[in-house]
TIKE-97197 format. One line per 2 residues: number of its first residue (from 1); their letters; for each residue x negated, y, z of C-alpha. Coordinates in steps of 0.1 Angstrom, whole numbers, plus 5000, padded with zeros to 4 digits. Layout:
BEGIN
NUM> a> X Y Z ~ ...;
This chain:
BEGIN
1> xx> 1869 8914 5841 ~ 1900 8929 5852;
3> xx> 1906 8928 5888 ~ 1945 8929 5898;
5> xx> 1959 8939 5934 ~ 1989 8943 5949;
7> xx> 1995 8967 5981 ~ 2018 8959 6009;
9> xx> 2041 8985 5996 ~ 2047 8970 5960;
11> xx> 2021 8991 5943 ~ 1999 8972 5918;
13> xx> 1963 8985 5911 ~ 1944 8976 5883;
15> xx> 1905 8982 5880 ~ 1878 8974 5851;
17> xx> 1845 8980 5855 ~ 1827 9002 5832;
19> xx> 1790 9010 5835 ~ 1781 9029 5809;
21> xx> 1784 9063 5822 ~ 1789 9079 5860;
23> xx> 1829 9083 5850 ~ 1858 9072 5860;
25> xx> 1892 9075 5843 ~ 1925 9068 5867;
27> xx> 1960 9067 5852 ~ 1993 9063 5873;
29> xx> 2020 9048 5849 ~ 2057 9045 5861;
31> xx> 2084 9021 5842 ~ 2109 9049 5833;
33> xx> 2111 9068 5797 ~ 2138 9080 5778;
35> xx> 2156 9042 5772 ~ 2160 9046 5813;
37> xx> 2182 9077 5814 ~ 2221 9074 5817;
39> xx> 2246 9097 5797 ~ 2241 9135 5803;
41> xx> 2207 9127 5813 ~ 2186 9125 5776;
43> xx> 2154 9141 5785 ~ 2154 9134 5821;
45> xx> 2121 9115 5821 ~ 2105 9146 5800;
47> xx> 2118 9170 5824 ~ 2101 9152 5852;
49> xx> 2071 9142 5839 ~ 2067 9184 5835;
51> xx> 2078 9194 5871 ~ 2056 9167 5884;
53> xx> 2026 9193 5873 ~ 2039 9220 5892;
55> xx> 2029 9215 5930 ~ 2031 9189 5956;
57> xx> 2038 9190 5995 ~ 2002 9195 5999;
59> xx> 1988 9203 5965 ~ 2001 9244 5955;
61> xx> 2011 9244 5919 ~ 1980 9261 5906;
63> xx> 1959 9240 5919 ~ 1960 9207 5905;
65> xx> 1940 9219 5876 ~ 1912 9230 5898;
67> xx> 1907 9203 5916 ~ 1902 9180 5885;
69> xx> 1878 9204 5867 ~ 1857 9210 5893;
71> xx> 1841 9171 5887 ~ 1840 9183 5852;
73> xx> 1873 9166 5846 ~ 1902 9167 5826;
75> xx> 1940 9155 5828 ~ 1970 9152 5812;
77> xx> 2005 9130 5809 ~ 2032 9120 5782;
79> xx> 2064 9106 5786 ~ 2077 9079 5759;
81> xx> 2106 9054 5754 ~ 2095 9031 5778;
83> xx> 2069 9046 5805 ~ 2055 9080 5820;
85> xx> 2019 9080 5825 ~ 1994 9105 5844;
87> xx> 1957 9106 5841 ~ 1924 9123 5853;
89> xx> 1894 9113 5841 ~ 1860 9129 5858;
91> xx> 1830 9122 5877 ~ 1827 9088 5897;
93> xx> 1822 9107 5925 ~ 1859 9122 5920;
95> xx> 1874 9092 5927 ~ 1891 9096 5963;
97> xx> 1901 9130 5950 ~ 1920 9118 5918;
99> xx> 1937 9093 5939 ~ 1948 9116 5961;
101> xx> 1965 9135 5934 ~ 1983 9108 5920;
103> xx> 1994 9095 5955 ~ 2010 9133 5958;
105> xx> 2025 9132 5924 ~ 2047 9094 5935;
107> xx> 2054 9106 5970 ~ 2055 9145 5974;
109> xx> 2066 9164 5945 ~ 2085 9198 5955;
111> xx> 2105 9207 5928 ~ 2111 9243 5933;
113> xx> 2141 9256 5917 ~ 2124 9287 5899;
115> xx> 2096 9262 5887 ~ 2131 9239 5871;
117> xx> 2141 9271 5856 ~ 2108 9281 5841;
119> xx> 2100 9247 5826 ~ 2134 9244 5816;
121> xx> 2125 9271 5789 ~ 2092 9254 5781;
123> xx> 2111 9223 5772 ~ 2138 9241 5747;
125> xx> 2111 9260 5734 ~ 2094 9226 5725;
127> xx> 2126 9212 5710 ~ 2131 9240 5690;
129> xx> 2096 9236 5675 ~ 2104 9199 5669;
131> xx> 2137 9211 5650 ~ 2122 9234 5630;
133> xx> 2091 9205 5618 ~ 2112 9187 5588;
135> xx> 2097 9159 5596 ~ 2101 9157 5629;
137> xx> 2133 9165 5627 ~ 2139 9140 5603;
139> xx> 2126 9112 5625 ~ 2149 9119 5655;
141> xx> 2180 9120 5627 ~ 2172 9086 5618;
143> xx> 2162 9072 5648 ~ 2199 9079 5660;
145> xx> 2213 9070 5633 ~ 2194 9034 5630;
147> xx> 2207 9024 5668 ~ 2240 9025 5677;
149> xx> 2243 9009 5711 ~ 2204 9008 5728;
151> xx> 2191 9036 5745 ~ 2160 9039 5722;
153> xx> 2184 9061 5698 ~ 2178 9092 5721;
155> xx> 2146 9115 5715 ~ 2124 9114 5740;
157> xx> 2128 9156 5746 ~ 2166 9146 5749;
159> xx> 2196 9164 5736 ~ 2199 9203 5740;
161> xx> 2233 9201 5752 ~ 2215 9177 5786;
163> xx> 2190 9195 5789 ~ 2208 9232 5792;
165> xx> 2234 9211 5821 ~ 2203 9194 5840;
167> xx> 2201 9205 5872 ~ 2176 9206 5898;
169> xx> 2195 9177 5917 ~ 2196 9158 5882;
171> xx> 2158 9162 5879 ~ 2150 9151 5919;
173> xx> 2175 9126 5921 ~ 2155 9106 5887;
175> xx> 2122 9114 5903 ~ 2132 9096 5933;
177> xx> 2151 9068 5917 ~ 2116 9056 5897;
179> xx> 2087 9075 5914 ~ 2082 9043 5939;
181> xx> 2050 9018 5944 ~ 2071 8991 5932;
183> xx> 2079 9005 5899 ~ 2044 9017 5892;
185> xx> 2005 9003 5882 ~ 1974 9026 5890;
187> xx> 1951 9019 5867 ~ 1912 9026 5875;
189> xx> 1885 9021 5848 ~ 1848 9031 5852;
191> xx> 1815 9032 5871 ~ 1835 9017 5908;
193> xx> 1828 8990 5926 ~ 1862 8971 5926;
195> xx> 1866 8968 5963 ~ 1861 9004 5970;
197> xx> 1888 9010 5948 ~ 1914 8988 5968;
199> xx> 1903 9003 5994 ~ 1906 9040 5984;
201> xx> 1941 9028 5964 ~ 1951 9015 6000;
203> xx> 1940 9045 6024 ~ 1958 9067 5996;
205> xx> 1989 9050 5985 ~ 1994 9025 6015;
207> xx> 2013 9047 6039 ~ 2041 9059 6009;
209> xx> 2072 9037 6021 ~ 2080 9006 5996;
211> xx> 2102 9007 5968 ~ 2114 8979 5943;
213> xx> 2112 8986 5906 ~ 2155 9001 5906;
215> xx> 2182 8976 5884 ~ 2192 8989 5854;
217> xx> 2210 8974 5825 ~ 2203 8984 5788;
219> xx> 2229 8980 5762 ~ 2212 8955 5734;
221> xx> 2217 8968 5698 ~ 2242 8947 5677;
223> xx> 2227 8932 5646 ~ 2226 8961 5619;
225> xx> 2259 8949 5591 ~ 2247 8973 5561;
227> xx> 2222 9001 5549 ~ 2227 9035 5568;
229> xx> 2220 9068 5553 ~ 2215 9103 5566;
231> xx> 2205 9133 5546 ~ 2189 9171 5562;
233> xx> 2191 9202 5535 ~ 2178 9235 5553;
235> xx> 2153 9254 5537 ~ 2121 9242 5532;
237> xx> 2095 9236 5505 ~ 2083 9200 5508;
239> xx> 2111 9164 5507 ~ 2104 9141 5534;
241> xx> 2118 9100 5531 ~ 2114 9078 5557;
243> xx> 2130 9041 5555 ~ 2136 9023 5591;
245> xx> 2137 8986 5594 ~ 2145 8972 5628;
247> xx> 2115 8957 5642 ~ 2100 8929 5667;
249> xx> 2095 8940 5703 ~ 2055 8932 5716;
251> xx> 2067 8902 5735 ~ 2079 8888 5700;
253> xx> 2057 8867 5686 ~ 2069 8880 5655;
255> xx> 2051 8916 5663 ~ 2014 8904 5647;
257> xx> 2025 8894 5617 ~ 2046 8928 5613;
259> xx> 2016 8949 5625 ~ 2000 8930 5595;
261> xx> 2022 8941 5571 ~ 2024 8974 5582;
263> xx> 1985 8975 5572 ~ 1989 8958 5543;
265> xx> 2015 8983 5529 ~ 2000 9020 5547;
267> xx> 1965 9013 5562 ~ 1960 8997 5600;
269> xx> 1966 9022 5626 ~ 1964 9006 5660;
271> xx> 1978 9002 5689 ~ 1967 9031 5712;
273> xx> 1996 9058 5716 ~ 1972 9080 5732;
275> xx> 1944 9081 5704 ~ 1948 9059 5674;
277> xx> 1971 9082 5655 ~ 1949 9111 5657;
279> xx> 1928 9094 5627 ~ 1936 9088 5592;
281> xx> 1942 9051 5586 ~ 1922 9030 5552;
283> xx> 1947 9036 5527 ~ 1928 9029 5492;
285> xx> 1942 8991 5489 ~ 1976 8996 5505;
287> xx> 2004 8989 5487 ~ 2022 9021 5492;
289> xx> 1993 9044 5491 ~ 1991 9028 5455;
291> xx> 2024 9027 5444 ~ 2031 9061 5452;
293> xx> 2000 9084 5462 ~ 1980 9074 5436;
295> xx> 2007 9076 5410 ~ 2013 9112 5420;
297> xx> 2046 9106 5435 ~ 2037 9119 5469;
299> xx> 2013 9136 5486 ~ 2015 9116 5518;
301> xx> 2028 9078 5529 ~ 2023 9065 5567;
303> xx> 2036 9037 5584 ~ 2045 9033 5627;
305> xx> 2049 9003 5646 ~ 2048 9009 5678;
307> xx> 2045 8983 5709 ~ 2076 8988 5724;
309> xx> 2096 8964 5756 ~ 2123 8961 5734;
311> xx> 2134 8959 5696 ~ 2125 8994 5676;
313> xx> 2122 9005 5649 ~ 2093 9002 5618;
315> xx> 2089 9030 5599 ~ 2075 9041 5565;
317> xx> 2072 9078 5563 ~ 2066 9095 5525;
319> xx> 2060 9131 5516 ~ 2070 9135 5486;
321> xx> 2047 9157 5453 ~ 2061 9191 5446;
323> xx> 2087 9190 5417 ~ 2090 9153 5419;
325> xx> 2129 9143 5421 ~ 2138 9121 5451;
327> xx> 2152 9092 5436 ~ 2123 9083 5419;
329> xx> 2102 9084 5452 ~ 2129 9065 5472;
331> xx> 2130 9041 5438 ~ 2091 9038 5437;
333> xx> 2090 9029 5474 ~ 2118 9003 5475;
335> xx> 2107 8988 5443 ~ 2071 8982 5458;
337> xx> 2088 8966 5499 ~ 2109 8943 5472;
339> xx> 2080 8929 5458 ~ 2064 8923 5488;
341> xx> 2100 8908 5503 ~ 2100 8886 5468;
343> xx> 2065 8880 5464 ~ 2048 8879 5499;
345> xx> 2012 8888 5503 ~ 1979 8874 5494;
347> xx> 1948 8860 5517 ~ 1928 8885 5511;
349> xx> 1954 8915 5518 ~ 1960 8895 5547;
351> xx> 1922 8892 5559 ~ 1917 8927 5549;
353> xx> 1946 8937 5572 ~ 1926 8912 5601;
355> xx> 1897 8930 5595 ~ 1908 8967 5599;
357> xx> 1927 8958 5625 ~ 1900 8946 5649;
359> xx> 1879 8978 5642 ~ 1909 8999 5652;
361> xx> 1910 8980 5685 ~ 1869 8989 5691;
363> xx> 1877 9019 5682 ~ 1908 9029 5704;
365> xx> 1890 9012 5737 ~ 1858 9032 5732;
367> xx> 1860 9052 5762 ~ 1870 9046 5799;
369> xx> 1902 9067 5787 ~ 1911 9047 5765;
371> xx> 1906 9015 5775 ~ 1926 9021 5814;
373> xx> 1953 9034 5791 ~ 1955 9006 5774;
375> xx> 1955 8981 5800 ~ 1980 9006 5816;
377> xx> 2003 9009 5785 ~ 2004 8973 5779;
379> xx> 2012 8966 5815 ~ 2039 8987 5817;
381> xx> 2049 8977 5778 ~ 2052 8939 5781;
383> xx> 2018 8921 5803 ~ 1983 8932 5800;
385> xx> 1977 8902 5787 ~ 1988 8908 5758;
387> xx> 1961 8934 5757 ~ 1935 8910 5763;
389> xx> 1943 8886 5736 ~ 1956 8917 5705;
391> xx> 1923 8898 5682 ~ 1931 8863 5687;
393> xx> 1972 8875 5682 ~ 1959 8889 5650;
395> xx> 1936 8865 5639 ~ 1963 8838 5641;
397> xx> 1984 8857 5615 ~ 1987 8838 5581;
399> xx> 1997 8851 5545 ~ 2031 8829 5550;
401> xx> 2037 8851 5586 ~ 2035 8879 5567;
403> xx> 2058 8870 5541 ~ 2085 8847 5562;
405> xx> 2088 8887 5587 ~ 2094 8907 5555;
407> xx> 2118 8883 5543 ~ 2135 8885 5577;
409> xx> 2131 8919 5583 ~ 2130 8942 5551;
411> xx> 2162 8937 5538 ~ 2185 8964 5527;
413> xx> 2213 8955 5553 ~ 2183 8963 5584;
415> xx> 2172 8996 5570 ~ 2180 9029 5576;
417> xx> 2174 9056 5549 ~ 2166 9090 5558;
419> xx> 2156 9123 5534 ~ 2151 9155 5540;
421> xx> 2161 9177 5510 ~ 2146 9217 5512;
423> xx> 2173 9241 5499 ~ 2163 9272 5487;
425> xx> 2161 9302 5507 ~ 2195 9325 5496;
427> xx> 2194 9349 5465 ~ 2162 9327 5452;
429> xx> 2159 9313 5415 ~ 2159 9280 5411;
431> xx> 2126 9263 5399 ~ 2129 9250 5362;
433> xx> 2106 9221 5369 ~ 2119 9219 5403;
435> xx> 2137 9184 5397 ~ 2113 9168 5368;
437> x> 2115 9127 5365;
């Protein structure tokens, strides 16, 4: 049973009870990702979420570490589209200290100068890695390309040209804007009694000075009029596709039956950001995996459809086989989402999809971890109870759901094609057999 409270200052806490081991797992998550930053400030959120690692009024910069891992701990944070989240997850007996970390972290962070400037470099050292990955790359190409108007078309690192101009200011000023009780949920999961933990949450957090969630206004993406293309050549040795269809926010009750055919084309994934992508998904009956895998057209095919507060983006990505020419993997693929736009699906693909899908959501809840961030990412996402009921959402699905969203929403006008195309390196031979049918 989830046990939900809300402080005096605006701060809601969120505790599960977990007895299964002497653990706890605590995660702080704050409304504010990369849709919530205004121009000049891509990456903002990022940037923050790194600084707020480096020291606190009464926390020294070196020490945060120390004083999780000395409970036998560990920690981390990520910033995405919609939210910024921070955990520790350690001993029970840790609990009044990992509170007292995150209640630093909202209220207290320093932000020396010299620390901006140091992580500064950390961050364009991570974009450059994401520019040189094709396929990363690729991604971030397309996602700006598929969104004109909505915030979501922004990567998450930002743009280099914000993130050389961000100053220390910048990075304080967004820190104080959404670093409030009011825009935040502290999420506790484990071996706790539920009243101490309102009580530690409240001897912790209570004395931080209210704040409402900020206003803020998003510019809603205009329908999508016709297909949109964008082609990478740089060197390289592998082709990447990926084809984006704009896609159902969690709220809609459209989502299920999307997350459906997303298994039914590339294997169930999940719906755990933190840990369900980490694991291959069952590909030997999906569509794709047949239709182009199997037929030794590429190496690779995934699908992502991630929960998101708004509309974004589904996403079939496809590594193409060595030698094979790109239009007859981008002609392979098409061909097999028209027959499932023209055909629909059949009972058992759809009870198939049912079935994986449920395991996944054992599976990505099978720690205390896992399951506070899931309560906390679908809090923060749309309601937690949407977490609560993800089987009986999925259950409900039906082979005409399934068929009536890809009608709807796989149609050439709503996709976005991207390909990245490797060039060879200067002064080298082409490859005969380079572009064989």
């Amino acid at each position: 049973m989830l046990r939900r409270t809300v402080l005096a200052n605006g701060l809601t806490v969120l505790v599960r009870e977990v007895h299964t081991a002497p653990l706890v797992s605590t995660w702080c998550w704050y409304r504010v990702g990369s849709k919530d930053e205004g121009p000049g400030r891509t990456g903002a959120s990022h940037f923050v979420e790194h600084m707020n690692f480096k020291g606190t009024t009464h926390i020294p910069r070196d020490e945060t570490k120390g004083l999780v891992e000395r409970f036998g701990g560990t920690w981390n944070g990520y910033t995405w589209v919609d939210q910024t989240a921070y955990f520790e997850t350690a001993a029970r007996d840790a609990l009044d200290r990992l509170l007292f970390i995150e209640a630093e972290r909202m209220a207290n962070c320093v932000y020396d100068p010299a620390d901006c400037e140091a992580e500064r470099t950390v961050i364009l050292s991570e974009l450059a890695g994401s520019e040189n990955d094709p396929d990363q790359l690729l991604e971030i190409e397309l996602t700006a390309a598929a969104f004109k108007a909505h915030p979501y078309r922004h990567p998450t690192i930002g743009w280099l040209p914000d993130l050389q101009a961000m100053t220390r200011d910048d990075l304080y000023a967004h820190y104080r804007r959404f670093y409030g009780p009011g825009n935040a949920t502290l999420v506790v999961v484990g071996d706790v009694d539920p009243d101490e933990v309102v009580r530690a949450a409240e001897r912790r957090f209570g004395a931080i000075a209210p704040s409402p969630a900020p206003s803020r206004a998003w510019s809603m993406e205009p329908a999508q009029l016709g297909e949109r293309r964008v082609t990478i050549e740089r060197e390289g040795s592998t082709a990447y596709l990926k084809i984006a269809w704009h896609a159902p926010a969690l709220g809609d009750p459209a989502f299920f039956a999307m997350l459906a055919l997303d298994a039914i084309l590339t294997g169930a994934k999940g719906l755990n950001l933190w840990a369900s992508f980490r694991s291959a998904p069952p590909q030997r009956r999906a569509r794709l995996y047949r239709a182009l895998v199997e037929r030794g057209l590429a190496s690779a095919v995934n699908g992502a459809l991630l929960p998101t507060e708004h509309p974004f983006l589904y996403t079939v990505s496809i590594t193409a086989t060595a030698g094979v020419s790109p239009p007859a993997v981008e002609e392979a693929a098409l061909a097999e989402i028209d027959r499932v736009v023209s055909g629909g699906v059949t009972d058992e693909e759809v009870e198939r999809a049912r079935r994986q899908l449920r395991a996944r959501f054992v599976f990505e809840t099978d720690s205390v971890t896992n399951l506070a961030h899931q309560i906390g990412f679908f809090e923060t996402t749309a309601t937690v109870d949407h977490f609560a009921s993800l089987a009986s959402r999925v259950e409900s699905v039906t082979a005409a759901d399934v068929a009536a969203v890809a009608r709807e929403r796989l149609v050439p006008s709503r996709r976005t094609i991207g390909w990245f195309k490797p060039s060879l390196p200067a002064g080298a031979a082409p490859d005969a057999d380079a572009a064989r049918p």
